[in-house]
KERO-915610 format. One record per residue (C-alpha): residue in three letters; x, y, z; residue number from 0. Coordinates in steps of 0.001 Angstrom, whole numbers, padded with zeros to 6 digits. Layout:
<pts>
{pt 'ALA' {X Y Z} NUM} ...
</pts>
This chain:
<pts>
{pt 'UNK' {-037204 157480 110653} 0} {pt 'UNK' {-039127 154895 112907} 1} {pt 'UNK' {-041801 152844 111479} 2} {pt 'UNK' {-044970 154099 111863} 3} {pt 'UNK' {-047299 152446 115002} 4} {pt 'UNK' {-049336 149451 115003} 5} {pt 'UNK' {-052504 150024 117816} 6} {pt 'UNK' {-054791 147280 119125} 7} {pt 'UNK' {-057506 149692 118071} 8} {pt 'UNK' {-055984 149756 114487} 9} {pt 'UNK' {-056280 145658 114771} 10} {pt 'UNK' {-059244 145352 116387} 11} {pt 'UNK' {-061496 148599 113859} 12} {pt 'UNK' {-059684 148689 111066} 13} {pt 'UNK' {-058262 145493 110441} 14} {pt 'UNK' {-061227 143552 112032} 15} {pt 'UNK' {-058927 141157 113927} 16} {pt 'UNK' {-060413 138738 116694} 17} {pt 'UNK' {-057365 138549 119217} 18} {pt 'UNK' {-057816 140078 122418} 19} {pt 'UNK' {-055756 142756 123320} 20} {pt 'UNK' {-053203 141040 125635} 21} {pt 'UNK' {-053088 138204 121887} 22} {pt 'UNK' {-051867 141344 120047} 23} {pt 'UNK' {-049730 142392 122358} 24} {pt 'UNK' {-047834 138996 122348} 25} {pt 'UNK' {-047450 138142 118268} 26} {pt 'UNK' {-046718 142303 117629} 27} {pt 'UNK' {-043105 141600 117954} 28} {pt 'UNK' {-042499 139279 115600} 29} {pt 'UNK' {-045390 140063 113315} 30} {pt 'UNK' {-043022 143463 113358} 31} {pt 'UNK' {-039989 141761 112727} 32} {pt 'UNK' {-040901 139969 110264} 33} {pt 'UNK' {-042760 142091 107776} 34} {pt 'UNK' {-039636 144449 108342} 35} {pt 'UNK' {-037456 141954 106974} 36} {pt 'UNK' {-039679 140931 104405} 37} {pt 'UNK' {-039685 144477 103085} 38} {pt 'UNK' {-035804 145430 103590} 39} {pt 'UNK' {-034671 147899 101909} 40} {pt 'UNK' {-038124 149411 101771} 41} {pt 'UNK' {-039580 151640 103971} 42} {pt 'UNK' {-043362 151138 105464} 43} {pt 'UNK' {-044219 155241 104939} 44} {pt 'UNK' {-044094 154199 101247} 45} {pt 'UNK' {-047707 152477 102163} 46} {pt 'UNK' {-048659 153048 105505} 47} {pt 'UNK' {-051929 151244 105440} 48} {pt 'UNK' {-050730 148553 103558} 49} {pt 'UNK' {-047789 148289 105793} 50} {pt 'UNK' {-050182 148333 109172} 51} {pt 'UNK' {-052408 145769 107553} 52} {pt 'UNK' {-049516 142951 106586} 53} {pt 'UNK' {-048422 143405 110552} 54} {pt 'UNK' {-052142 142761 111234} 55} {pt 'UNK' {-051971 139712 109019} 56} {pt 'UNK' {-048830 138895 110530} 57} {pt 'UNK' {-049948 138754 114020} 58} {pt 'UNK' {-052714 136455 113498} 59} {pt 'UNK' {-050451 133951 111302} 60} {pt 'UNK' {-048504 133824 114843} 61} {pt 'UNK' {-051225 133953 117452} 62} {pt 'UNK' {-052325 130491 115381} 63} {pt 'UNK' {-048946 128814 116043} 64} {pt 'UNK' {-048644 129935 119707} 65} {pt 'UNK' {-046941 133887 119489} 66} {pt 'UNK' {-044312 131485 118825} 67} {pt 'UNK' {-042316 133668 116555} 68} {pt 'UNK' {-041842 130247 114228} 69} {pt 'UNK' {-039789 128501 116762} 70} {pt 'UNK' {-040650 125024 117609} 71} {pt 'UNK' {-042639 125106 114178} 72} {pt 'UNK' {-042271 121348 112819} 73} {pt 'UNK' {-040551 120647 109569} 74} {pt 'UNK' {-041060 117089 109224} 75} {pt 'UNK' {-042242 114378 111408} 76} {pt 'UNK' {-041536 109984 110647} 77} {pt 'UNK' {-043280 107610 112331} 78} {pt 'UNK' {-042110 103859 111466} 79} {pt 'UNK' {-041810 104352 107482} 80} {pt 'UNK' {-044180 107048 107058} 81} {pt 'UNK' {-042686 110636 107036} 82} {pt 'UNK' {-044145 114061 106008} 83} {pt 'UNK' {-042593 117302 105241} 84} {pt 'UNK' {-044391 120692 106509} 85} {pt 'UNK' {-042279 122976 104632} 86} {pt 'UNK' {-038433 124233 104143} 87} {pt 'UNK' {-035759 124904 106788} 88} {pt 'UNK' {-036065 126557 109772} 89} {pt 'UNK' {-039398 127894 109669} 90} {pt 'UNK' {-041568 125202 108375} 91} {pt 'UNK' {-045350 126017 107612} 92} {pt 'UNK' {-045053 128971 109709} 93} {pt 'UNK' {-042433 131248 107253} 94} {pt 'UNK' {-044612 129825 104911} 95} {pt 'UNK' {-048505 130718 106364} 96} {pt 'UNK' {-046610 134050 107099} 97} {pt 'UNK' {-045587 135289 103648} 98} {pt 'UNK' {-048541 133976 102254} 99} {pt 'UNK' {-050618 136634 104590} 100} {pt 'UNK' {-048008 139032 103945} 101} {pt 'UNK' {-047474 139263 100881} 102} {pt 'UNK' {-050784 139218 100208} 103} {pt 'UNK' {-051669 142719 101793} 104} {pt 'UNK' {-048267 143687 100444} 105} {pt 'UNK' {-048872 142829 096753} 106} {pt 'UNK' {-049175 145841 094504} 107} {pt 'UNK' {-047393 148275 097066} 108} {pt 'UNK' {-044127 148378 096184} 109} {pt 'UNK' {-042933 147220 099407} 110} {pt 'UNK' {-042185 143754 098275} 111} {pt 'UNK' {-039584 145036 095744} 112} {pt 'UNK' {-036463 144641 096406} 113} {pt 'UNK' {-034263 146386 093391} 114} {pt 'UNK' {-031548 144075 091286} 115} {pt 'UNK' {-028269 143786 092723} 116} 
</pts>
């Protein structure tokens, strides 16, 4: 079974999002991917709202880093002796600024369970 649809009019009404249309349209691919992985094994019909909300979330996280998908995102930057760290491997503050709005209209669902091994 396919996951159920994410509209601009969903975004836009129901979630109250402030990307244009043509915005949504760029960050709903990984804003998809993303809460899909972050909810393997689960399936969004479980909470369908929920679920449509967290990609909402999602797309916004990425529209604010360039519907970049996290790539590019810094992890750390030195200049002379000074150096700062944004955040773990690979994904920097982006992974992190996109579970935190995940998880956060995932929390209580379900969705974010992922069984023992």
């Amino acid at each position: 079974m396919s996951a159920p649809t994410v509209t601009y009019a969903f975004y836009a009404n129901q979630y109250g999002g402030t990307l244009d249309e043509g915005g949504f349209k760029a960050a709903l691919p990984h804003a998809l991917a993303y809460v899909r992985n972050r909810i393997w094994p689960n399936r969004p019909r479980d909470a369908v709202r929920a679920w449509r909300m967290a990609v909402c979330a999602a797309c916004d996280v990425d529209a604010s880093y360039g519907f970049s998908g996290g790539s590019g995102s810094l992890a750390s930057v030195t200049t002379g002796t000074v150096s700062m760290s944004f955040g773990g491997q690979g994904g920097g503050s982006w992974e992190a600024d996109m579970a935190r709005a995940v998880d956060a209209r995932l929390a209580g669902t379900g969705l974010l369970f992922m069984g023992l091994g």
